[in-house]
N, C-alpha and C positions, 0 to 999 in steps of 0.2 A: 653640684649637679642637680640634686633633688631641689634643694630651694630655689635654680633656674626653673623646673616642672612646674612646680609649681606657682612661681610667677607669671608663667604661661598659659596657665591652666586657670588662673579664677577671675582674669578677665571676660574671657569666655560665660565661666558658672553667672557670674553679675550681671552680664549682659541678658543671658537666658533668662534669669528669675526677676530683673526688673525693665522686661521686654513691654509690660504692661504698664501706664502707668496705676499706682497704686488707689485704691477707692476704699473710700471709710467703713463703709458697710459690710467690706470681703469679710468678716468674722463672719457676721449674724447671717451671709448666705450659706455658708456652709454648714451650720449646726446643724445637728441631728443626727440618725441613724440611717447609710443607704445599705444597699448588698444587691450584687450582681457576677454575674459570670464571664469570665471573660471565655474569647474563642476558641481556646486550648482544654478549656472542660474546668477550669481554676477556678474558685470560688473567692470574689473580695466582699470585705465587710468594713465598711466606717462608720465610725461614731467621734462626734464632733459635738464637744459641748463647752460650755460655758464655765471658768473658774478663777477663782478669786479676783483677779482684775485682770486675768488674762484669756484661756483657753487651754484646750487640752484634744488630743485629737489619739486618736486609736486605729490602725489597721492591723487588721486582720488578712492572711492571702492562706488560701488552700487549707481552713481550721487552724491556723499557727499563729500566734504573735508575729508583724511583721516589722511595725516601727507604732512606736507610744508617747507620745508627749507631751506636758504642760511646757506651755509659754508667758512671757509676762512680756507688757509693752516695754522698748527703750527709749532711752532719751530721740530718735526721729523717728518719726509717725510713717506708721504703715509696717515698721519693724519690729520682729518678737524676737529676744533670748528664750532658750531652754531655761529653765527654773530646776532651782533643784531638788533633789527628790531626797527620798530615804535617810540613809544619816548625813547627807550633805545638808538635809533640811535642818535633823534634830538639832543639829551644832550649828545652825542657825545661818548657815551658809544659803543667799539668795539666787545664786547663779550656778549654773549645773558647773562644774568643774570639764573644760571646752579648751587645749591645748591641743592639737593633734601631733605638733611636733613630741611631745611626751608619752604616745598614743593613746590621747582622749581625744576624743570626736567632738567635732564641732559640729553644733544645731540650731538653726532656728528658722524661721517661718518670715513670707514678707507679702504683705497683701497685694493681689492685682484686680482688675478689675471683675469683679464676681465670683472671684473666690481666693485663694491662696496658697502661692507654693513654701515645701518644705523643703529645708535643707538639710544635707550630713556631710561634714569632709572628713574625710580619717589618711592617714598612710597605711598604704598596705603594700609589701614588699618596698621598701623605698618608693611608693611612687602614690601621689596623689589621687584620691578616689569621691567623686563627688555624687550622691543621689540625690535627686530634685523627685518629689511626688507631688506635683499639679491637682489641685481641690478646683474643680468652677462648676459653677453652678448654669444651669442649662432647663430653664421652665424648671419642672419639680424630680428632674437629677439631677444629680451630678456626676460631672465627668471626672475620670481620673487617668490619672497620666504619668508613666514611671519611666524615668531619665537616669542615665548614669553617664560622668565625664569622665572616663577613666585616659589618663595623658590630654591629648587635646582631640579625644574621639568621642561624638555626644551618639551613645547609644539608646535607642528606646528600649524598654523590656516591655512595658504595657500599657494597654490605650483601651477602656472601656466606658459603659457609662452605665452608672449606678442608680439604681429605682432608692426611692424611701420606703424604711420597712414601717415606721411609725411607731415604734418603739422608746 
């Protein structure tokens, strides 16, 4: 049953996150530092920088860590893996360790046109859970954009548009 869900469920997520076709440049628009408020009185902050041959990207919602990650290019252009971090690095392991059937979450990022969305699938209670956070860039903000596909319902939770702090 769960592996029918989500067979259902990530055609859907693929169609959303490569609704744009993808442009070479989407990294290099979004670098830097924005922060803005969204209409509920919530406070976001991104920082988007440049690392080792990939990227790395930070949000911040309401003073909190909200989602953090390096990326590294894959074999097709326009696509990034999670990279791995901490002792998955020390032991020299390249790729974040990304099963969700073993409940590791799967991540990674896919360029569109002026900027780039992120992705996470994980299980939670038997059932497929997917967040997309939309990076584009708009004159000198950036927009952001917070999606969830939880079953085959695409929820927004947030839609603001982020100043540069210059940072």
């Amino acid at each position: 049953m769960f592996a029918a869900r989500l067979a259902c469920s990530l055609p859907l997520l693929f169609a959303h996150s490569a609704a744009v076709a993808p442009a070479a440049a989407a990294v290099t628009d979004v670098l830097g530092h924005y922060s803005g408020t969204a209409a509920d009185g919530e406070r976001w902050e991104v920082e988007a920088t440049a690392a080792d041959q990939g990227f790395a990207v930070s949000v911040r919602r309401g003073g909190q860590a909200y989602f953090s990650g390096r990326f590294v290019p894959t074999a097709r252009p326009g696509v990034f893996e999670a990279a791995a971090t901490g002792l998955f690095a020390a032991l020299g392991r390249k790729r974040a360790p990304m099963n969700p059937l073993e409940g590791e979450e799967l991540v990674w990022a896919r360029e569109v046109a002026g900027g780039l969305v992120l992705g996470r699938l994980s299980i939670e209670n038997d059932r497929p859970l997917v967040r997309t956070l939309s990076l584009e860039r708009e004159g000198d903000r950036l927009r952001l954009r917070l999606e969830r596909l939880e079953g085959e319902r695409l929820l927004g939770d947030a839609e603001l548009a982020l100043e540069p702090t210059g940072r």
